[in-house]
BAZA-854471 format. One record per atom (N, C-alpha, C, O): residue in one letter; atom name; x, y, z. Coordinates in pm, whole numbers, plus 50000, padded with zeros to 5 digits. Atoms other than C-alpha are relative to their C-alpha. Layout:
BEGIN
(rec 'A','CA',(X,Y,Z))
...
This chain:
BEGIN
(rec 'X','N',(49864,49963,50031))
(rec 'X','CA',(24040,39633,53629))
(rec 'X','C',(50032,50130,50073))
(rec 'X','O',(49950,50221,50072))
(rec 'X','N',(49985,49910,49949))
(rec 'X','CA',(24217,39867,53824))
(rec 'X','C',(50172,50073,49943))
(rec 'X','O',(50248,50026,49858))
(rec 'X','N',(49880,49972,50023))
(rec 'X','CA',(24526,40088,53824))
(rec 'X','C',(50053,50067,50100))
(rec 'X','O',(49993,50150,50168))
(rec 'X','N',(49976,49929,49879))
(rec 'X','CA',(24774,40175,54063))
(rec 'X','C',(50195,50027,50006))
(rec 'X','O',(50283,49951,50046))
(rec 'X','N',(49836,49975,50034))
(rec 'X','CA',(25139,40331,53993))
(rec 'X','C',(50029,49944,49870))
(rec 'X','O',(50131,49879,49854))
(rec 'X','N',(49966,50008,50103))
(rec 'X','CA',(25109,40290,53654))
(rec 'X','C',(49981,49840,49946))
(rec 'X','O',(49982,49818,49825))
(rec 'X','N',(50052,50125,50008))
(rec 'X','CA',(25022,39905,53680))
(rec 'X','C',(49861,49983,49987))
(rec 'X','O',(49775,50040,50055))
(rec 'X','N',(50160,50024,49982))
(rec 'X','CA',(24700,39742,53548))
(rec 'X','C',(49985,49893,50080))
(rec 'X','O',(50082,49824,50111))
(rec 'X','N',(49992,50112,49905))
(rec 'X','CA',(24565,39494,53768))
(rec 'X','C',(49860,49952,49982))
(rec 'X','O',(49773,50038,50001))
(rec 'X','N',(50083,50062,49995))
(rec 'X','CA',(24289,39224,53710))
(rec 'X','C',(50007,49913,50110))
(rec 'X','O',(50078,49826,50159))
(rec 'X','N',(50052,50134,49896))
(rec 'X','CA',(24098,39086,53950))
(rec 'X','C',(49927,49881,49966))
(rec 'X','O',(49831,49898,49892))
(rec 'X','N',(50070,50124,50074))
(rec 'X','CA',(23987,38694,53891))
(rec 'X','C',(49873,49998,50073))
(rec 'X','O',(49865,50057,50181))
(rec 'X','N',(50129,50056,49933))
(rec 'X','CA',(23635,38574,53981))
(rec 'X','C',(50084,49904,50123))
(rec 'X','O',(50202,49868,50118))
(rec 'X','N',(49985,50068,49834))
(rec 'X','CA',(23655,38387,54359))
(rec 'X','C',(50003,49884,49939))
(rec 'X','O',(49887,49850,49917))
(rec 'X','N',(50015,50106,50053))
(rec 'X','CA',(23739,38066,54195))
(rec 'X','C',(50152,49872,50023))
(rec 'X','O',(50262,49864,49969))
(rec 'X','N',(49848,50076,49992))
(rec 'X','CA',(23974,37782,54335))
(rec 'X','C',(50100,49945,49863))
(rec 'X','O',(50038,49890,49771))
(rec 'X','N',(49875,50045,50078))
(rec 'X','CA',(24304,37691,54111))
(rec 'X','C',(50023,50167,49915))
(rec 'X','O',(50116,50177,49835))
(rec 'X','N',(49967,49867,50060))
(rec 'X','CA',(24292,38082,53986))
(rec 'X','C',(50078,50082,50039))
(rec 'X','O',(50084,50065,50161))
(rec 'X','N',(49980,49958,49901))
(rec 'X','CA',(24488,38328,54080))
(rec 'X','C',(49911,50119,50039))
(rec 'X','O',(49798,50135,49995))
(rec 'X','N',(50079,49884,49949))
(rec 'X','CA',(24393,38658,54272))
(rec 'X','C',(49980,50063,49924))
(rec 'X','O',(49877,50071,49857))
(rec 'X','N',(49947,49871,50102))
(rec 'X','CA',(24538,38921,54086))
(rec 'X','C',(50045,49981,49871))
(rec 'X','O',(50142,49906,49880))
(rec 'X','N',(49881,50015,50108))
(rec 'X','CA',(24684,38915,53737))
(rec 'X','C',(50094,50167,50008))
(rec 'X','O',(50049,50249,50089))
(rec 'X','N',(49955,49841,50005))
(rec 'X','CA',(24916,39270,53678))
(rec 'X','C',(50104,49995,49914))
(rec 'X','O',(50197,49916,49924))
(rec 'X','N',(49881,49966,50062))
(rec 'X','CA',(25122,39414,53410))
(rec 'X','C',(50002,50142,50021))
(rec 'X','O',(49909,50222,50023))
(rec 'X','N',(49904,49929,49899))
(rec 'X','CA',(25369,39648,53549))
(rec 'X','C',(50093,50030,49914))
(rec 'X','O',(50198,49969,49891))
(rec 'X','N',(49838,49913,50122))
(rec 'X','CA',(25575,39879,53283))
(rec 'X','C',(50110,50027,50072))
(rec 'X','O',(50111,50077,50185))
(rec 'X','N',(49833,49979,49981))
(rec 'X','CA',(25906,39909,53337))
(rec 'X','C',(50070,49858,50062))
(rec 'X','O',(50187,49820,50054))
(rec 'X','N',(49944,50144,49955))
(rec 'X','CA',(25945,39576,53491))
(rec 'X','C',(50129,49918,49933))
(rec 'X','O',(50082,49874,49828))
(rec 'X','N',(49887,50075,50011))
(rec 'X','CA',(26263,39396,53419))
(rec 'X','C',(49930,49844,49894))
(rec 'X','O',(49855,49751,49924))
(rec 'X','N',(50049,50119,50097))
(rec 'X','CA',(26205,39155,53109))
(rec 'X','C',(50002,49855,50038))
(rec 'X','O',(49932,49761,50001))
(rec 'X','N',(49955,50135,49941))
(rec 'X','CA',(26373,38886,53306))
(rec 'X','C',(49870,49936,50089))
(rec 'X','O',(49839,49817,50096))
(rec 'X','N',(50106,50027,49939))
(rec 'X','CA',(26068,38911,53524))
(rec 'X','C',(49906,49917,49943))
(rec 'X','O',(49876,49804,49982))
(rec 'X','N',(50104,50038,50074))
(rec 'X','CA',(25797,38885,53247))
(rec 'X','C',(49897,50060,50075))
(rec 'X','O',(49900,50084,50195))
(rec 'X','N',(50071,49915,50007))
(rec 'X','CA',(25501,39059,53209))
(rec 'X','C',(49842,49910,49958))
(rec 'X','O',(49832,49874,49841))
(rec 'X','N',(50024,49980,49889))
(rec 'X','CA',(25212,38958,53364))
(rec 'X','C',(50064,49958,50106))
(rec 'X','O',(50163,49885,50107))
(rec 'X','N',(49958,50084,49825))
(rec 'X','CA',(25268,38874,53725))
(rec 'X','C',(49878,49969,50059))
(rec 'X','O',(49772,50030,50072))
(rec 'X','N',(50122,50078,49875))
(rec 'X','CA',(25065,38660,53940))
(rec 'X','C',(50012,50069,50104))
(rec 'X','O',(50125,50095,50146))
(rec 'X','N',(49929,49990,49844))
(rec 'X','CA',(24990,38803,54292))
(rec 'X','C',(49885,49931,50024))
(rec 'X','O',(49792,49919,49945))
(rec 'X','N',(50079,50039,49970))
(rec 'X','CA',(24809,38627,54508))
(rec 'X','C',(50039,50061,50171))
(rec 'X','O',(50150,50084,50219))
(rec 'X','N',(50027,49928,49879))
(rec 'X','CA',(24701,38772,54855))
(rec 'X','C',(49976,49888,50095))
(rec 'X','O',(49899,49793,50081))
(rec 'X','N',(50045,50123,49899))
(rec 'X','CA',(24731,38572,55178))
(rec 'X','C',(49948,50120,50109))
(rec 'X','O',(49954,50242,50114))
(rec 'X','N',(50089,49934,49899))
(rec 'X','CA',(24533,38642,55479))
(rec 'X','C',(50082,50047,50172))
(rec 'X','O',(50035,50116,50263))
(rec 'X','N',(49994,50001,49896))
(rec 'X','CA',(24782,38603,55744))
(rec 'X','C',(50181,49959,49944))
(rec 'X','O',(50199,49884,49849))
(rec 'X','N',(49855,50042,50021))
(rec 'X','CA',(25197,38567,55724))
(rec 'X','C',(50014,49809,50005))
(rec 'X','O',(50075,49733,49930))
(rec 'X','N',(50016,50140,49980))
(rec 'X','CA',(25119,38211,55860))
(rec 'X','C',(49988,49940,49872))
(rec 'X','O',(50077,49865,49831))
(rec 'X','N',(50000,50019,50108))
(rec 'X','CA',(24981,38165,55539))
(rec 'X','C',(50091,49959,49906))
(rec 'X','O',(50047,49890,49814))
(rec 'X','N',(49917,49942,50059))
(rec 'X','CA',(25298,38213,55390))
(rec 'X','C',(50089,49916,50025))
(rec 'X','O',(50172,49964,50102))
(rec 'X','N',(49921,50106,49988))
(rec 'X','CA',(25497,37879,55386))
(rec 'X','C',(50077,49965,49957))
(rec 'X','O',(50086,49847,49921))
(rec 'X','N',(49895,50083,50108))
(rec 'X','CA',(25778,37858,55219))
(rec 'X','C',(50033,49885,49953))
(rec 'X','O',(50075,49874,49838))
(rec 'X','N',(50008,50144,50053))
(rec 'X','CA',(25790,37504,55195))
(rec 'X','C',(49925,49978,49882))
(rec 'X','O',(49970,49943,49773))
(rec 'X','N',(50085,50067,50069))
(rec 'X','CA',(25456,37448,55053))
(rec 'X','C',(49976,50102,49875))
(rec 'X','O',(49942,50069,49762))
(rec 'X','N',(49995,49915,50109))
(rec 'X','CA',(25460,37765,54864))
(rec 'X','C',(49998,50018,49879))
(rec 'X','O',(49928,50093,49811))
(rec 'X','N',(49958,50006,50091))
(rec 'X','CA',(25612,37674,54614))
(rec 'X','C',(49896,49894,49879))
(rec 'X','O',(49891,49899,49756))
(rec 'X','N',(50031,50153,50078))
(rec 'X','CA',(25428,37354,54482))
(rec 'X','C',(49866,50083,50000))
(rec 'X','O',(49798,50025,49915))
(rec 'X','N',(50115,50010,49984))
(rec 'X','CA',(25092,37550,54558))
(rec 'X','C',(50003,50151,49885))
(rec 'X','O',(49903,50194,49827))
(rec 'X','N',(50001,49916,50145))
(rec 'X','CA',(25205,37831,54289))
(rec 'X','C',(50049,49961,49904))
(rec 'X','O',(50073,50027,49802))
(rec 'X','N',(49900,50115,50174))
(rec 'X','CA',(25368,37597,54033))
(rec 'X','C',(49862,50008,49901))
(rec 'X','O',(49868,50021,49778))
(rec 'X','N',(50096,49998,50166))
(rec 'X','CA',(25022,37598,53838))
(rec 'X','C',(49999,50135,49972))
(rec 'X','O',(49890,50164,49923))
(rec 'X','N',(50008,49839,50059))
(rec 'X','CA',(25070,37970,53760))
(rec 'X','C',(50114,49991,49917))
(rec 'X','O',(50115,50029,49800))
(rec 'X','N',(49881,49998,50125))
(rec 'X','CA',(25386,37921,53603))
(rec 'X','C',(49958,49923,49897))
(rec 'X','O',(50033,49929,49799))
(rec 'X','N',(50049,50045,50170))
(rec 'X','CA',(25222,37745,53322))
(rec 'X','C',(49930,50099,49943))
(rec 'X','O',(49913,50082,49823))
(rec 'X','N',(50031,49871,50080))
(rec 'X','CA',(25083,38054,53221))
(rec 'X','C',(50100,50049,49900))
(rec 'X','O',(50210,50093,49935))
(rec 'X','N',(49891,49979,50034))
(rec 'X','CA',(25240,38114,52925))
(rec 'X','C',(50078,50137,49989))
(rec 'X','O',(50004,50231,49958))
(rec 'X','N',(49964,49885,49974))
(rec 'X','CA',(25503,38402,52962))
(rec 'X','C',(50017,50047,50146))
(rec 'X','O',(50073,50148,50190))
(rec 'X','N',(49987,49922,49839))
(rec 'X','CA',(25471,38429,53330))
(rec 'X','C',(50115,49937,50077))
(rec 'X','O',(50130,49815,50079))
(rec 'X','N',(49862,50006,49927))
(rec 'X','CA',(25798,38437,53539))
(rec 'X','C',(49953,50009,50088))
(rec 'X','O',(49939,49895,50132))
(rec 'X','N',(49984,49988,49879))
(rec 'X','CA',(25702,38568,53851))
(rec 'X','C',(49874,49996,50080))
(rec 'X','O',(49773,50027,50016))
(rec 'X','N',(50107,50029,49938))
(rec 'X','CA',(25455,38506,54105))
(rec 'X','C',(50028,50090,50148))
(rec 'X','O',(50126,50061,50216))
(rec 'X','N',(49985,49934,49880))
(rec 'X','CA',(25422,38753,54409))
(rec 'X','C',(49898,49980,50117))
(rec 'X','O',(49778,49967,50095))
(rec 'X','N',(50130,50049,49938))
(rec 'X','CA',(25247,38681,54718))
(rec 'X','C',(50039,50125,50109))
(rec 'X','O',(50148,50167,50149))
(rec 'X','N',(50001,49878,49903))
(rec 'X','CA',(25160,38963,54952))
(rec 'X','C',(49910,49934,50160))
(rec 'X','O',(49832,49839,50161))
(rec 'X','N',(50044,50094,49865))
(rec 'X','CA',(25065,38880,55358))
(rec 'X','C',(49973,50181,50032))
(rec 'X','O',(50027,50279,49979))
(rec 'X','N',(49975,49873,49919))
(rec 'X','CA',(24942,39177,55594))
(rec 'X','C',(50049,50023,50076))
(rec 'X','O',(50019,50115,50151))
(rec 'X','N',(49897,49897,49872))
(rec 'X','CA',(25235,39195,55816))
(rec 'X','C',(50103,50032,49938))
(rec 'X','O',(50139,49990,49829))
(rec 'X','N',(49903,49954,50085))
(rec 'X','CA',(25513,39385,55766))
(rec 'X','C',(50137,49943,50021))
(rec 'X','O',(50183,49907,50130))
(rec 'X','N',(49868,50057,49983))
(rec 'X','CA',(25865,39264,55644))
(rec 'X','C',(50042,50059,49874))
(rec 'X','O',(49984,50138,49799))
(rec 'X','N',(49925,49901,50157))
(rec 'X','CA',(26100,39364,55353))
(rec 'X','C',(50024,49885,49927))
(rec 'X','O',(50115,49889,49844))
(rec 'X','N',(50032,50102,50108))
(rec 'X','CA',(26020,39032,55190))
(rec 'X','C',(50101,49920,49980))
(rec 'X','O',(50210,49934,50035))
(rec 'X','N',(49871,50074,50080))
(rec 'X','CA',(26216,38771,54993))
(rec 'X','C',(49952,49985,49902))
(rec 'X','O',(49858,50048,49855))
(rec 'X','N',(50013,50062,50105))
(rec 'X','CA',(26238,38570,54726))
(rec 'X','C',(50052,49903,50009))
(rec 'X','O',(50150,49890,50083))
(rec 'X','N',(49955,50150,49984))
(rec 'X','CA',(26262,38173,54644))
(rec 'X','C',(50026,49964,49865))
(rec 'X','O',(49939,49984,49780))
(rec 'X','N',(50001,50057,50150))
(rec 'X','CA',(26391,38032,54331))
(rec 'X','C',(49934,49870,49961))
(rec 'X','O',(49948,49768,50029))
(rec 'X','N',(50081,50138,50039))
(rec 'X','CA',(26171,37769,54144))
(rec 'X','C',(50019,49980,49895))
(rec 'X','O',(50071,50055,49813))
(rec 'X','N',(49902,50069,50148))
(rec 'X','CA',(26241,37557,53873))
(rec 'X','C',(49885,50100,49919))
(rec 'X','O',(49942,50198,49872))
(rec 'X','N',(50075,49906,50101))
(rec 'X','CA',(25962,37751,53675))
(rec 'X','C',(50026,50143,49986))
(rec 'X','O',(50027,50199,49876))
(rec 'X','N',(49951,49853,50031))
(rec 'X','CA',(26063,38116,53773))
(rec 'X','C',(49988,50045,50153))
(rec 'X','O',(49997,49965,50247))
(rec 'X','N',(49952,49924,49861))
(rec 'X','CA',(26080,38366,54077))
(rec 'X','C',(49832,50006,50074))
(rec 'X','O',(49726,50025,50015))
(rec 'X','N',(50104,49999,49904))
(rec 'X','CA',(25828,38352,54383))
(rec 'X','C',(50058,50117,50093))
(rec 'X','O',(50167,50096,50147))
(rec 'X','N',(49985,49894,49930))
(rec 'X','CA',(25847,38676,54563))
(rec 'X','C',(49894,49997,50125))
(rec 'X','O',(49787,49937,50113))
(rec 'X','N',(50067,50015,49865))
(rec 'X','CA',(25711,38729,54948))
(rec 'X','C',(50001,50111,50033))
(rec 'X','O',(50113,50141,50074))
(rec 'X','N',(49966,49884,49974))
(rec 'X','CA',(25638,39082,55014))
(rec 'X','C',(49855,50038,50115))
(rec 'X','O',(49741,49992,50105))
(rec 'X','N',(50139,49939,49935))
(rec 'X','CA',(25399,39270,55288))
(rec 'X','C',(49930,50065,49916))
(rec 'X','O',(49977,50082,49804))
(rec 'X','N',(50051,49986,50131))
(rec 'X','CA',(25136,39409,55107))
(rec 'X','C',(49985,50145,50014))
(rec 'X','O',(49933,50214,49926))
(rec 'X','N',(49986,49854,50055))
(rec 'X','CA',(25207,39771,55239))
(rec 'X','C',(50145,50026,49925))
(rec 'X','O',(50156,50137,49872))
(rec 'X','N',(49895,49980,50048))
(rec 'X','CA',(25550,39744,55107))
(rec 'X','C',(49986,49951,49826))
(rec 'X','O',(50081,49992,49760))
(rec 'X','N',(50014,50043,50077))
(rec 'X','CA',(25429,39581,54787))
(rec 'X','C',(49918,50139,49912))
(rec 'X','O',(49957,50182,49804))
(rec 'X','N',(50085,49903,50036))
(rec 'X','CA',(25115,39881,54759))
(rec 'X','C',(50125,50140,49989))
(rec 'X','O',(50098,50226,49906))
(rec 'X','N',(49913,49916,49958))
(rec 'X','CA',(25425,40119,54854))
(rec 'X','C',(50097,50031,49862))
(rec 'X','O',(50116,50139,49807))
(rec 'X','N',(49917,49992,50126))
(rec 'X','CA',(25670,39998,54546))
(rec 'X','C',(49897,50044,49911))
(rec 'X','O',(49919,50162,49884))
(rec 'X','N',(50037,49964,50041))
(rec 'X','CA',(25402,40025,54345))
(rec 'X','C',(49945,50176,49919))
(rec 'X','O',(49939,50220,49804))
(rec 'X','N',(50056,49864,50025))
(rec 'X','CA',(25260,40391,54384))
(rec 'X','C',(50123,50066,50048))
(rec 'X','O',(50120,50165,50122))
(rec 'X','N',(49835,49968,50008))
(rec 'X','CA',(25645,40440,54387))
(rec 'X','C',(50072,50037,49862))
(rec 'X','O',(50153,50117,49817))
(rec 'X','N',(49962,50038,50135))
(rec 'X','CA',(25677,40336,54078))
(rec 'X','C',(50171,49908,50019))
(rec 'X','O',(50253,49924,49928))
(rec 'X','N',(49906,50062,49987))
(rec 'X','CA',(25971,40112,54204))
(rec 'X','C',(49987,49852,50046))
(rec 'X','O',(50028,49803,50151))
(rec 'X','N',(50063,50102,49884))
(rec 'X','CA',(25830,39803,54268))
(rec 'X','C',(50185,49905,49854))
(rec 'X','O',(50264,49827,49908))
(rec 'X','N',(49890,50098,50060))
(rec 'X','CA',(26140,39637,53947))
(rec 'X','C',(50163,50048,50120))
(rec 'X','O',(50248,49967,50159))
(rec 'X','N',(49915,50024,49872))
(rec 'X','CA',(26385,39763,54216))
(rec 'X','C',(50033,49953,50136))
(rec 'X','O',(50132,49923,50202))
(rec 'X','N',(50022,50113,49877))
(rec 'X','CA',(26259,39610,54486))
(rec 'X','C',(50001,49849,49965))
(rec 'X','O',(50063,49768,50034))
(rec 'X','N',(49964,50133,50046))
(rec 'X','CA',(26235,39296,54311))
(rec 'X','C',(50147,49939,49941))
(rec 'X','O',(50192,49826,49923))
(rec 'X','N',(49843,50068,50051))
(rec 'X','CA',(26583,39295,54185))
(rec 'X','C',(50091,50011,50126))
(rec 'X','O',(50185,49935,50151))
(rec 'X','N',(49891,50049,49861))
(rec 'X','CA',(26745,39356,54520))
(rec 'X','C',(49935,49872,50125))
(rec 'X','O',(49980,49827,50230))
(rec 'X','N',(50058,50168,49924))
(rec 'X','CA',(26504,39037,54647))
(rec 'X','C',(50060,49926,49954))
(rec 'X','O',(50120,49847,50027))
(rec 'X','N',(49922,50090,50080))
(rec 'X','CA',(26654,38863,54380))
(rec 'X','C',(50165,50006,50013))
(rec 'X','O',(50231,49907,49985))
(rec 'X','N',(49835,49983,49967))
(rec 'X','CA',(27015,38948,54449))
(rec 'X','C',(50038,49934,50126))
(rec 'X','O',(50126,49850,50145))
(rec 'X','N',(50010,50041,49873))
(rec 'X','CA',(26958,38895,54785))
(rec 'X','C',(49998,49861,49989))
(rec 'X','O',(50103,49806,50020))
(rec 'X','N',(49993,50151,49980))
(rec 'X','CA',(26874,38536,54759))
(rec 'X','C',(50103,49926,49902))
(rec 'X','O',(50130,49807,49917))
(rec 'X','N',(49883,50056,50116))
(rec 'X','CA',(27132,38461,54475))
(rec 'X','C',(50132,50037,50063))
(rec 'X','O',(50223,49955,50052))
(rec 'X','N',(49873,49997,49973))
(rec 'X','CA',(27418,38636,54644))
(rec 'X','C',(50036,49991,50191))
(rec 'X','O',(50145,49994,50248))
(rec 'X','N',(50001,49945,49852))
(rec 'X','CA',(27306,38669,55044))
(rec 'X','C',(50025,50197,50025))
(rec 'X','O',(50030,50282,49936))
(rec 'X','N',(49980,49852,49925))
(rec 'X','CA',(27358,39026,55235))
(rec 'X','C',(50145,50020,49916))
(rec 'X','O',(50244,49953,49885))
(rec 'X','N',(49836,49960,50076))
(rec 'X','CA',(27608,39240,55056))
(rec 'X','C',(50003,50122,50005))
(rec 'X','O',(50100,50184,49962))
């Protein structure tokens, strides 16, 4: 268990259908829910929006969990995809480590979320 901007963060055993990370993250936006999945990809490629979605759908059966974040190591200012279970977030993972030891990581997630609900504004 670690901590980092005020977030705890469990790491799972190396075990397929798990995720990486679990993390609860005070101040977070209720709408979110409290934990969050992240799961760490190795490469943006990784990072498929298509398949994305269907390959984090078993985390949303966790009960209570809304959001699922996936971090890549290149850099971008992220998105977000809506899924019938709850919010999939796409963030680099210095901009992700960044909100964090920010302590702003529910503001970054709510202007991802705006963003894809309303476009550029």
């Amino acid at each position: 268990m670690r901590t980092l901007g005020g977030a705890t963060i469990v790491e799972s055993a190396a075990a397929s259908g798990r995720p990486d990370f679990v993390a609860w993250i005070p101040g977070l936006q209720s709408d979110f829910g409290n934990p969050v999945v992240i799961e760490a990809k190795s490469s943006r490629r990784a990072v498929n929006a298509e398949s994305l979605g269907d390959q984090m759908a078993k985390f949303f059966s966790i009960p209570g969990l809304r959001t699922v974040i996936v971090t890549h190591p290149e850099n971008d200012h992220g998105k977000m995809l809506f899924t019938n279970h709850g919010y999939l977030f796409i963030l680099g993972l210095d901009r992700f480590k960044d909100a964090l030891a920010q302590k702003n990581l529910n503001e970054v997630l709510i202007g991802l979320r705006n963003k894809a609900a309303h476009g550029d504004y």
